[in-house]
N, C-alpha and C positions, 0 to 999 in steps of 0.2 A: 504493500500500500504506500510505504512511504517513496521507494520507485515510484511510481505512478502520479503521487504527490510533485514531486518535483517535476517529472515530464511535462504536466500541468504549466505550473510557474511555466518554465521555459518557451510553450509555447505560447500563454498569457503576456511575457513579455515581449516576445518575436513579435506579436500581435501588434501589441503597443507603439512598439519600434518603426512598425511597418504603418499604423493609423498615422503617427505623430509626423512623420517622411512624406507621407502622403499629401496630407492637407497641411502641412507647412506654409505653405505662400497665400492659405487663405486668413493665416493672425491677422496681419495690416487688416483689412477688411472688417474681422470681428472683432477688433481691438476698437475702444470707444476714445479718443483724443481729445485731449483737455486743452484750451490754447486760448492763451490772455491779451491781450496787448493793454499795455500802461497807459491811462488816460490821461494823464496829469496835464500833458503839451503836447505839440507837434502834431505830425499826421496820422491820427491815430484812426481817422475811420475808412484812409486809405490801407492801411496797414490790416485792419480789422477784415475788410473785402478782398484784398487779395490773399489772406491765408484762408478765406472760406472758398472761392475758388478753388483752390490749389487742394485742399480737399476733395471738391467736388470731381477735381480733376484726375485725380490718381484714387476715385473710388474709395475712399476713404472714412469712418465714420468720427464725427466730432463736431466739440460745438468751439467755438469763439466769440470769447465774451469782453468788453471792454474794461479795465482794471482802474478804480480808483478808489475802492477800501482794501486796507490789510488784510481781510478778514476772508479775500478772495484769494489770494497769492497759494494760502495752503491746497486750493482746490485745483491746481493747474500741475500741467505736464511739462508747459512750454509757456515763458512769458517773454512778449518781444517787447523791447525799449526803443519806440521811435525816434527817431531824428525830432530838432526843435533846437531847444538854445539849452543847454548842458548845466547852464549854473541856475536856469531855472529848476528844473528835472530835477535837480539834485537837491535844492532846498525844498524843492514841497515832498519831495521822497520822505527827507527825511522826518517833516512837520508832520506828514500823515500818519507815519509808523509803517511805511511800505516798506524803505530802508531796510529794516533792523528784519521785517516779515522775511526779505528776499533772500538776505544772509544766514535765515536759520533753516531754510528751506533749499536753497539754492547747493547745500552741503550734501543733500540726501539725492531728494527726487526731484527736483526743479532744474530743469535747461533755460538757460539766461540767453536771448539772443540781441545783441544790441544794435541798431544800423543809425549810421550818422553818428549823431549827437549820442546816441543809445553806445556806440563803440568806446564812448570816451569815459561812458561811467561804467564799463566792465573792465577799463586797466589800475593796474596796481600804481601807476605814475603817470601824473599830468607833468610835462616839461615847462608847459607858459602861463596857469590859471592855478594858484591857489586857493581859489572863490570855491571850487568843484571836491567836493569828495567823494570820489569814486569808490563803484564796491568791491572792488580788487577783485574781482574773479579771476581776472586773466594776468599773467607775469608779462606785461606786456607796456609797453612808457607810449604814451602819444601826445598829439600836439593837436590843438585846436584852432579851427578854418585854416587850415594849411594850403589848403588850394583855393578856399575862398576870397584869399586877398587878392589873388594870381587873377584868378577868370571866374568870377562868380558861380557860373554852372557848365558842365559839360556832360558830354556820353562818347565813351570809348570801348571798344573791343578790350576784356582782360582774360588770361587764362585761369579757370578756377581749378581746384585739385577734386577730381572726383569727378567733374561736372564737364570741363573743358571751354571753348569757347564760349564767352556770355557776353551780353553787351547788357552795359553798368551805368547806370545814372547818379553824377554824383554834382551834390549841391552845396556847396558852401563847405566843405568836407573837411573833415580832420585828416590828420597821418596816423597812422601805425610806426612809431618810432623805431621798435628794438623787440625783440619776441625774445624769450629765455624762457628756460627750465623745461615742463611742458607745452607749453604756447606752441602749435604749430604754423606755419605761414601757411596757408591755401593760396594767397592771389597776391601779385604784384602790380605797380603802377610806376612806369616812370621811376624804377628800382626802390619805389618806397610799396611799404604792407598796406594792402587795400584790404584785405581778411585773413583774420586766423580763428583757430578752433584751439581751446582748453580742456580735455576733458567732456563735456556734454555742451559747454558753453561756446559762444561763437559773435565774434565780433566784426563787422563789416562797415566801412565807412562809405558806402554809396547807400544808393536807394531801391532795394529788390523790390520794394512795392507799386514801383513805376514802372513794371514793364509786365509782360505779359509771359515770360517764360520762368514756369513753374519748376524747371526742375533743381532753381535754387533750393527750394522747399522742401522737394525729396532729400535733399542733404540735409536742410538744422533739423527736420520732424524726422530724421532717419524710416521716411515713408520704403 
């Protein structure tokens, strides 16, 4: 009997093995996605429409909801930080108690995605603004409106790591100063960092919500 027992198990987990192999590429699908964007400033109901698209688009289920209590941040998977002006962002962060929410969460189960003005408050170092206190996610030094002094706005072809050709819209933009430790670089400009990734977090200084190619998305939602 005890033969016979284990023959069981064995083919109990072959079973398993063979279920879990199978319908593997349908989790994304049944998996439900949690996904914030920060209200506080900036373009947030651009930001808010294009990550529901981008769901729609790669079949995807989930909701997205616009972020301005604390009390929302513990419910998310994904929280993006839009572009706008950095030293605003940063002070009503922290007035609100988003700040401190983001920090305790952003350790565990929260992916911080920051673009623009959003890039500068996930580095560990501002080089030109000590108005801004960023939440150090990323080992990473930047500089604010770096390109902004130069030519107000532009759109350029950049290569992304994962993704490959993108064309990038970038507004009033900071740099990417200096990446260390884990900080990886994904994308260059003009031999400065246009995006890197930390860990689950991801920092971009142009504008993915102004264009209409989604497969940035498939990369920070790891769709």
């Amino acid at each position: 009997m005890a033969h016979i027992s284990l023959l069981l198990k064995d083919w109990v987990r072959i079973v398993y093995i063979f279920l879990i192999s199978r319908f593997l590429y349908l989790l994304p699908i049944l998996a439900f996605m949690r996904i914030g964007v920060l209200g506080i400033q900036g373009d947030v109901s651009e930001h808010a429409d294009s990550a529901e698209r981008a769901l729609q688009y790669y079949g995807v289920r989930g909701s997205v909801e616009i972020v301005r209590k604390k009390d929302r941040i513990k419910n998310l998977d994904f929280l993006i930080i839009p572009g706008g002006e950095s030293t605003t962002i940063s002070r009503l962060m922290i007035r609100s108690g988003i700040y401190d929410e983001i920090l305790k969460y952003a350790e565990d189960t929260l992916s911080v995605i920051g673009t623009c003005a959003g890039s500068i408050l996930m580095a560990r170092n501002i080089l030109d603004d000590e108005r801004v206190k960023p939440l150090g996610l990323m080992n990473m030094k930047v500089r604010r409106n770096f390109f902004g002094r130069q030519r107000e706005s532009f759109e350029t072809n950049i290569h992304i790591k994962g993704i490959g050709k993108y064309h990038a819209v970038f507004i009033r933009a900071p740099v990417i100063d200096s990446c260390s430790g884990n900080c990886e670089v994904l994308a260059t400009i003009e031999n400065k960092i246009a995006m890197a990734r930390e860990d689950r977090h991801y920092a971009l200084i142009f504008h993915p919500e102004l264009t209409e190619d989604y497969r940035i998305y498939r990369l920070l939602f790891r769709l």
